[in-house]
ROSE-263993 format. One record per residue (C-alpha): x, y, z; chain; residue in one letter; residue number from 0. Coordinates in steps of 0.1 Angstrom, whole numbers, plus 2048, in hexadecimal, padded with zeros to 3 digits. Layout:
<pts>
   xx   yy   zz  cadena  residuo  num
    X    Y    Z       A        A  NUM
...
</pts>
This chain:
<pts>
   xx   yy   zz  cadena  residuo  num
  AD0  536  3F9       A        X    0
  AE3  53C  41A       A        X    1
  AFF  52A  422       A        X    2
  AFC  51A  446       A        X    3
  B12  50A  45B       A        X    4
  B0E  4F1  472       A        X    5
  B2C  4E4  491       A        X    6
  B1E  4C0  497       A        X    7
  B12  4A5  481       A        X    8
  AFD  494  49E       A        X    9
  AD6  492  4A2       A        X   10
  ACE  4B3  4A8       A        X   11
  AE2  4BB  48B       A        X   12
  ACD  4A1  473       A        X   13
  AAC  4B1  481       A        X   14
  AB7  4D5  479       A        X   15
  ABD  4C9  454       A        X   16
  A9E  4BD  453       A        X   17
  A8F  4D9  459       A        X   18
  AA7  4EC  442       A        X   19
  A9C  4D7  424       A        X   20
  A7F  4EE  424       A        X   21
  A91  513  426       A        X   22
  AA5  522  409       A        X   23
  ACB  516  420       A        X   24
  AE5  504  410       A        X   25
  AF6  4ED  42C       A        X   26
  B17  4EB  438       A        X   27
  B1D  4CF  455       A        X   28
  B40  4CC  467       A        X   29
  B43  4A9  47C       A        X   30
  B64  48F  47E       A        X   31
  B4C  472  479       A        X   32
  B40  470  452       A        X   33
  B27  458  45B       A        X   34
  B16  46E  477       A        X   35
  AF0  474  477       A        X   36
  AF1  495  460       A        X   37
  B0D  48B  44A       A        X   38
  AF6  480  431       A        X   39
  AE1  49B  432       A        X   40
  AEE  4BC  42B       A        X   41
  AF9  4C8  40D       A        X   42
  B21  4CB  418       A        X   43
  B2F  4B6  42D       A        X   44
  B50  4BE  440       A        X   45
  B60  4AA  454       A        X   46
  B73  4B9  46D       A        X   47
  B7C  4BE  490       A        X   48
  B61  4D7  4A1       A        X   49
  B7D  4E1  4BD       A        X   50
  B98  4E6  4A6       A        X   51
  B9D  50B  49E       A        X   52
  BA9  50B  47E       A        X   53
  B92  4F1  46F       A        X   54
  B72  507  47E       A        X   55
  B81  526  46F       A        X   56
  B82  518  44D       A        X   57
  B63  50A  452       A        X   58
  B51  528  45B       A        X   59
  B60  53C  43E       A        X   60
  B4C  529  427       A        X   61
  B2B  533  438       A        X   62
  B17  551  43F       A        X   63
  B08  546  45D       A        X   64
  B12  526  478       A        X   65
  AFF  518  496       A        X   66
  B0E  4FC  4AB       A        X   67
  AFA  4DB  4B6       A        X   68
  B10  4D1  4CF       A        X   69
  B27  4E9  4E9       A        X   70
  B46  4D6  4DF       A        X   71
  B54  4F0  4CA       A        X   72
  B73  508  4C9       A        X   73
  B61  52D  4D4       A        X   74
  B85  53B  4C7       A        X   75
  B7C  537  4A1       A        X   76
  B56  53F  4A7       A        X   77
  B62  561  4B5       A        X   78
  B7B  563  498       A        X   79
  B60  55F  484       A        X   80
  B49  577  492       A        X   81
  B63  594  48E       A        X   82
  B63  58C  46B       A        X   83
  B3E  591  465       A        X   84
  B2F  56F  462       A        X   85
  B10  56A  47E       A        X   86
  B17  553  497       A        X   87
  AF8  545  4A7       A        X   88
  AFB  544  4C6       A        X   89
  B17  560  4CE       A        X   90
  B38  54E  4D5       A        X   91
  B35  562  4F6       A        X   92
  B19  54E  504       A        X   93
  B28  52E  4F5       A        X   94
  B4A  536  50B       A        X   95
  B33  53C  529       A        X   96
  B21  518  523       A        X   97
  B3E  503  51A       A        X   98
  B4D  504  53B       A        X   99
  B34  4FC  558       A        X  100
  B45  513  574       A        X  101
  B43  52F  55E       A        X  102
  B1E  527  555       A        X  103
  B16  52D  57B       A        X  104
  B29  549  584       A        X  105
  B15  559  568       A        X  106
  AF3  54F  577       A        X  107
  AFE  55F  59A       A        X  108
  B0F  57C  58E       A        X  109
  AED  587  577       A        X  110
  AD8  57E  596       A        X  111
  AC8  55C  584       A        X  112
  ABB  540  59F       A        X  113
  AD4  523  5A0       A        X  114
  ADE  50B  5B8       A        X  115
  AF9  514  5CE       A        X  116
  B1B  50A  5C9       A        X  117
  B42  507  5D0       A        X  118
  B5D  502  5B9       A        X  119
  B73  4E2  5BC       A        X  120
  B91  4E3  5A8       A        X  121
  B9E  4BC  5B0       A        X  122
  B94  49A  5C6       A        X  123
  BA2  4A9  5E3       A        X  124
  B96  4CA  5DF       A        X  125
  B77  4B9  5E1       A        X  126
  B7E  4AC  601       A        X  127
  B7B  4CA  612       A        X  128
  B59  4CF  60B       A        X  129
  B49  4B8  617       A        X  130
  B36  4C8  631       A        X  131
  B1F  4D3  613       A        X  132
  B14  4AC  60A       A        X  133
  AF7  4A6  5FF       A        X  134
  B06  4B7  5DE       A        X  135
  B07  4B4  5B5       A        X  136
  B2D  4B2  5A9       A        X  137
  B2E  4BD  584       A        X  138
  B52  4BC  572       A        X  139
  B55  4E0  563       A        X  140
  B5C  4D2  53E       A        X  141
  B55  4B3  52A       A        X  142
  B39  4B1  53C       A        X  143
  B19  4A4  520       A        X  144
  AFC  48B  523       A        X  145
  AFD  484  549       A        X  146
  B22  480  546       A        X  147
  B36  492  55B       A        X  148
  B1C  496  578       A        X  149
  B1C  483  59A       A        X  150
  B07  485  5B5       A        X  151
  B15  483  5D5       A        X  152
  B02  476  5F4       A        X  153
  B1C  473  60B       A        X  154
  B40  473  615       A        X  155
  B42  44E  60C       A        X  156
  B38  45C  5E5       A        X  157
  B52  475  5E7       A        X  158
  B69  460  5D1       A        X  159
  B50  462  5B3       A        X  160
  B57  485  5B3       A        X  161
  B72  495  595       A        X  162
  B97  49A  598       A        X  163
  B95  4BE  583       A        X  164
  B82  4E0  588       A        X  165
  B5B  4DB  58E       A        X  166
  B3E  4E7  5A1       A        X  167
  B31  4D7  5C2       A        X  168
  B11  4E2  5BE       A        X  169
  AF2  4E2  5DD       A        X  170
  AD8  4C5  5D5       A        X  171
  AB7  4CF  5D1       A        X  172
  A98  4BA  5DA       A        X  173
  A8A  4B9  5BA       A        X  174
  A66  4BA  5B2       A        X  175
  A67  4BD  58A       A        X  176
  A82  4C1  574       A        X  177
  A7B  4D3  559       A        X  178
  A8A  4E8  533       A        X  179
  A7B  505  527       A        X  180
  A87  50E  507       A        X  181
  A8C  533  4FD       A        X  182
  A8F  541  4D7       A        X  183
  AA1  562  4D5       A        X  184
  AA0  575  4AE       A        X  185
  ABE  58B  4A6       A        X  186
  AAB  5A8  4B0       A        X  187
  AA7  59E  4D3       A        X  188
  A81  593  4CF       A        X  189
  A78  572  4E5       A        X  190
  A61  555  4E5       A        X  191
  A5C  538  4FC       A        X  192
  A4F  517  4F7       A        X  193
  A3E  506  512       A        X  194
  A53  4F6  530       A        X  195
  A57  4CC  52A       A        X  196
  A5C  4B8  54E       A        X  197
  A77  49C  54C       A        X  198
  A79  47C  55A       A        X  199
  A9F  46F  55A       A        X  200
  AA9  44B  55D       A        X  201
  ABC  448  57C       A        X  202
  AD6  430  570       A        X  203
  AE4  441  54E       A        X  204
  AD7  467  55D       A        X  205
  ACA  46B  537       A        X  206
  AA6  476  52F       A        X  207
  A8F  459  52F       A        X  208
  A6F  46A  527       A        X  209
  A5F  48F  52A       A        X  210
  A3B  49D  526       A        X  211
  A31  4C1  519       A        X  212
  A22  4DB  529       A        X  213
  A32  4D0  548       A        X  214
  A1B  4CC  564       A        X  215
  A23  4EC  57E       A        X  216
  A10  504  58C       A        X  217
  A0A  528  57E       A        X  218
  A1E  536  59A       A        X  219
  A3B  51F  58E       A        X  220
  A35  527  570       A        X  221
  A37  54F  570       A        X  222
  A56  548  582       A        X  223
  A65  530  56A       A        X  224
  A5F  545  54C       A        X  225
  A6A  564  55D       A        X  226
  A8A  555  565       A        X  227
  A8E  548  542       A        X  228
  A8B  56B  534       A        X  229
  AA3  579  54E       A        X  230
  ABE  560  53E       A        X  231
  AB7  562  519       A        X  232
  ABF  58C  520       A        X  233
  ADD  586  536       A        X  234
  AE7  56F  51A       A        X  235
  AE5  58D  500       A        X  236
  AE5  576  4DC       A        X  237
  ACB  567  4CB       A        X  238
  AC5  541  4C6       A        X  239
  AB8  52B  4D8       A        X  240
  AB9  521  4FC       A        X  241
  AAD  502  50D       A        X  242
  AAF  508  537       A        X  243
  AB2  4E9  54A       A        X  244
  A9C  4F7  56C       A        X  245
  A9B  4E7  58B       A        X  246
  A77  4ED  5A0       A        X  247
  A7C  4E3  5C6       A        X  248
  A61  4DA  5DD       A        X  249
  A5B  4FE  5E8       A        X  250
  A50  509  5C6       A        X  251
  A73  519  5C2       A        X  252
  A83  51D  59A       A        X  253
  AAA  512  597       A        X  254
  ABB  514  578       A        X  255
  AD0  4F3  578       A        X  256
  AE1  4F9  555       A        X  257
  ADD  509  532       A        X  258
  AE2  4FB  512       A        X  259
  AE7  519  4F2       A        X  260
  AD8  501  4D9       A        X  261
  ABF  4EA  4CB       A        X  262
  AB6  4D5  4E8       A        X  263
  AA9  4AE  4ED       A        X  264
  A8F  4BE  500       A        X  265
  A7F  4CE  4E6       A        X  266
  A7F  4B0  4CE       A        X  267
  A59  4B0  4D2       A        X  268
  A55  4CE  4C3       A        X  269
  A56  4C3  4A4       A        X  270
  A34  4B3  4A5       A        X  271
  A22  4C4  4C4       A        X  272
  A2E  4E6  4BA       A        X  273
  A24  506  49D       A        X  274
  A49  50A  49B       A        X  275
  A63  4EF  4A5       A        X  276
  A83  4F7  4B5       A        X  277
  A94  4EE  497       A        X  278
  A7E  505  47F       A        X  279
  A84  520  499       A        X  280
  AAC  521  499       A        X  281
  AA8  51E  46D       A        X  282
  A94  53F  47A       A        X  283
  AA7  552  48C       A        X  284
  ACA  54D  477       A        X  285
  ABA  54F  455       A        X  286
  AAA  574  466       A        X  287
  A85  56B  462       A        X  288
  A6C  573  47C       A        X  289
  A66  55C  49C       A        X  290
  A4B  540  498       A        X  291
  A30  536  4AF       A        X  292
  A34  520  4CE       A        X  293
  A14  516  4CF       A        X  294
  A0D  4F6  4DD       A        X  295
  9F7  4E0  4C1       A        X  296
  9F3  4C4  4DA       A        X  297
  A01  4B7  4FB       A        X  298
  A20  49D  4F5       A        X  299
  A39  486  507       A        X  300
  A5C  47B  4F8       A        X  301
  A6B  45F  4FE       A        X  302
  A91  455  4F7       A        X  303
  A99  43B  4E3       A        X  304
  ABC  42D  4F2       A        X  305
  ACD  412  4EC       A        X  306
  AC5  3F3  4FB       A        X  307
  ADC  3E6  51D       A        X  308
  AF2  3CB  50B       A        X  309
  AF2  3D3  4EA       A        X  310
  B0D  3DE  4D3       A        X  311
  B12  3DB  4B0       A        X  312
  AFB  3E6  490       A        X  313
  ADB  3F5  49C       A        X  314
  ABA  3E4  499       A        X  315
  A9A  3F1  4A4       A        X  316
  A7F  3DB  4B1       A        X  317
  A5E  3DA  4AB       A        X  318
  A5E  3FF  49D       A        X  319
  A44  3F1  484       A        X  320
  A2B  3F4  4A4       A        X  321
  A33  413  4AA       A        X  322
  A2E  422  48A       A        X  323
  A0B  40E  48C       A        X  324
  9FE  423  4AD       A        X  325
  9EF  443  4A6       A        X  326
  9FC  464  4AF       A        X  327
  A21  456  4B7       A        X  328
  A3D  460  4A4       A        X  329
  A5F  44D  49C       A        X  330
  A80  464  497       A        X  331
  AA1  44A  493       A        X  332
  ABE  45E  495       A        X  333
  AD2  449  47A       A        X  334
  AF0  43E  490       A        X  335
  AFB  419  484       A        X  336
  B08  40D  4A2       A        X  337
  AF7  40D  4C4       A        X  338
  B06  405  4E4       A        X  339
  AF5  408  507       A        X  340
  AE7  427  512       A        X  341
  AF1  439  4EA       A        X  342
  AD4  44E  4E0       A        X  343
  AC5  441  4C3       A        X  344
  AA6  450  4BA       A        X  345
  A84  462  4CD       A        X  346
  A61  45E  4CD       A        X  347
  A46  47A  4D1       A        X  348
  A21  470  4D9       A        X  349
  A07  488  4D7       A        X  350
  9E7  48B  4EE       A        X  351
  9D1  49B  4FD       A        X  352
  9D8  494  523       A        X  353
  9F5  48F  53A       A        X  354
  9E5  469  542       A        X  355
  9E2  45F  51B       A        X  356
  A05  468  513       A        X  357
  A11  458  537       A        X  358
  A01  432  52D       A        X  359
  A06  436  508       A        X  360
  A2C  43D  50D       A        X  361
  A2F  41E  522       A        X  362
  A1D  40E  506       A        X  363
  A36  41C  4F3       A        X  364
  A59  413  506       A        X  365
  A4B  3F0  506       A        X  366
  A49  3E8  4DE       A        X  367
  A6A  3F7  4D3       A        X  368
  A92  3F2  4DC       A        X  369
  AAC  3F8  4CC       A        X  370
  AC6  3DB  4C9       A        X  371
  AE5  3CD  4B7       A        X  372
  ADC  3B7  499       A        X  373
  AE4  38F  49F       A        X  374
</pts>
């Protein structure tokens, strides 16, 4: 049995034990809160500060191999780590680049990968003096997670939604599709890619509301997308695996808006419409086994289940019963107690065989269920 660590006891980091249940790994899971989602199921359970150095260097020592399921982690101790043998997937390296969001796109420019323009603002007033470049995307440089920490900003009258500490004024594109392609990279270098998802976002809490896989583009777009995707993942030089937030503009143009080195919510589908989930695929690549298939078994859409505006307190879910009654629709509850507004608490895949199906069936869908505080 390996012994594999984990930095985050959140959902991602409940799905990757479930997948782990299956693979000769024994479970380590580092997270302050005792009652978060994977705290019940690994088979250690640490709990522990994920930025603290000393706490993830004692932490790590008891592993052979750790993977992080959330950014919010000290890159000192992972690096520490490394140089005392243990495999860190992904390389501390790229983690340091991703953490901070300024350093994330002066990496894209300096290895020639398409992003949207930008200028770094290092306070309010510093802002100030750029406005000439409105329409523009202000994004704080850390802390930053979940829609938090970006702003868009119209105007000069928005210009006091912008932050007071180093971030990027970034050039707005006219978005046609949003979409994440997810990239697997093996230890050896060797790549796979799973087919693109296009997101919808809710315009009030900027979090996912729903996305559909293969994501409708063109096969122009798409040579481009994937080409750009494999251009990263090298640059990037560590395996693991990479979800790649893209931006597609009216012109058929390909912008990398951000990266994330880890298990991604896009790629919560895969568990279903997938050969190989994302999940399965990171249990892959650190336990050294060869890549699965991204094949697609059938077309899906995801939908987020958040909690409900007005509602905060223990968690109840209505009318799940009729979604576990509707064929091909699949209920994942992330085991959080308390919901508030906006708090992810759970996703649902649907699988089918058109873009049309999973459009009505997903409103079908967002109209049974919500999550909300118990009376």
């Amino acid at each position: 049995m390996v012994k594999a660590g984990i930095l985050g006891g959140g959902q991602l980091g409940r799905m990757l034990l479930q997948e782990a249940a299956n693979l000769p790994v024994e479970t380590y899971v580092m997270e302050l809160d005792a009652d978060c989602p994977a705290a019940h199921l690994c088979h250690h359970f640490v709990e522990g500060n994920t930025r603290n150095y000393d706490e993830v260097l004692a932490f790590g020592r008891q592993v052979e191999v750790i993977t992080i399921e959330i950014e919010s982690v000290n890159v000192d101790a992972l690096e520490t780590l490394e140089q005392e043998g243990k495999k860190v997937v992904p390389a501390p390296s790229v983690m340091r680049i991703i953490q901070n969001k300024i350093r994330q796109k002066q990496f894209y420019r300096e290895n020639g990968i398409p992003s949207p323009d930008f200028v770094v603002t290092h306070s309010l007033q510093d802002l100030h003096n750029h406005k000439h470049l409105l329409p523009a995307v202000h994004k704080i440089g850390e802390g930053g997670y979940d829609g938090r920490g970006v702003q868009i900003l119209e105007s000069e009258e928005h210009l006091h939604l912008g932050f007071d500490a180093p971030a990027l004024l970034e050039t707005k594109v006219d978005i046609f599709r949003e979409i994440s392609l997810i990239v697997a990279v093996g230890s050896g270098g060797e790549m796979v890619l799973y087919p693109p998802v296009e997101m919808v976002f809710d315009p009030y809490l900027n979090l996912l509301d729903y996305q559909l896989c293969p994501a409708d583009i063109s096969p122009q777009v798409m040579w481009k997308v994937e080409a750009i995707g494999v251009k990263l993942a090298k640059a990037l030089g560590s395996a693991g695996i990479f979800a790649i937030e893209m931006l597609i503009d009216n012109d058929g143009d390909v912008w990398v808006n951000e990266t994330a080195p880890r298990v991604h919510n896009s790629g919560h589908h895969t568990i279903e419409a997938h050969i190989t989930s994302q999940y399965e695929m990171l249990w892959r690549i650190m336990l050294g086994y060869p890549l699965g298939s991204t094949a697609l078994l059938q077309s899906s859409a995801l939908i987020n289940l958040i909690g409900a505006p007005g509602h905060s307190g223990d968690a109840a879910y209505i009318g799940i019963e009729k979604l576990l009654a509707m064929e091909n629709v699949y209920v994942h509850v992330y085991g959080k107690s308390q919901t508030k507004p906006g708090r992810k608490m759970g996703h649902i895949t649907i699988l089918g065989s058109d873009r049309l199906t999973l459009l009505l069936k997903g409103k079908q869908v967002k109209e049974q269920i919500s999550v909300q505080a118990k009376p």
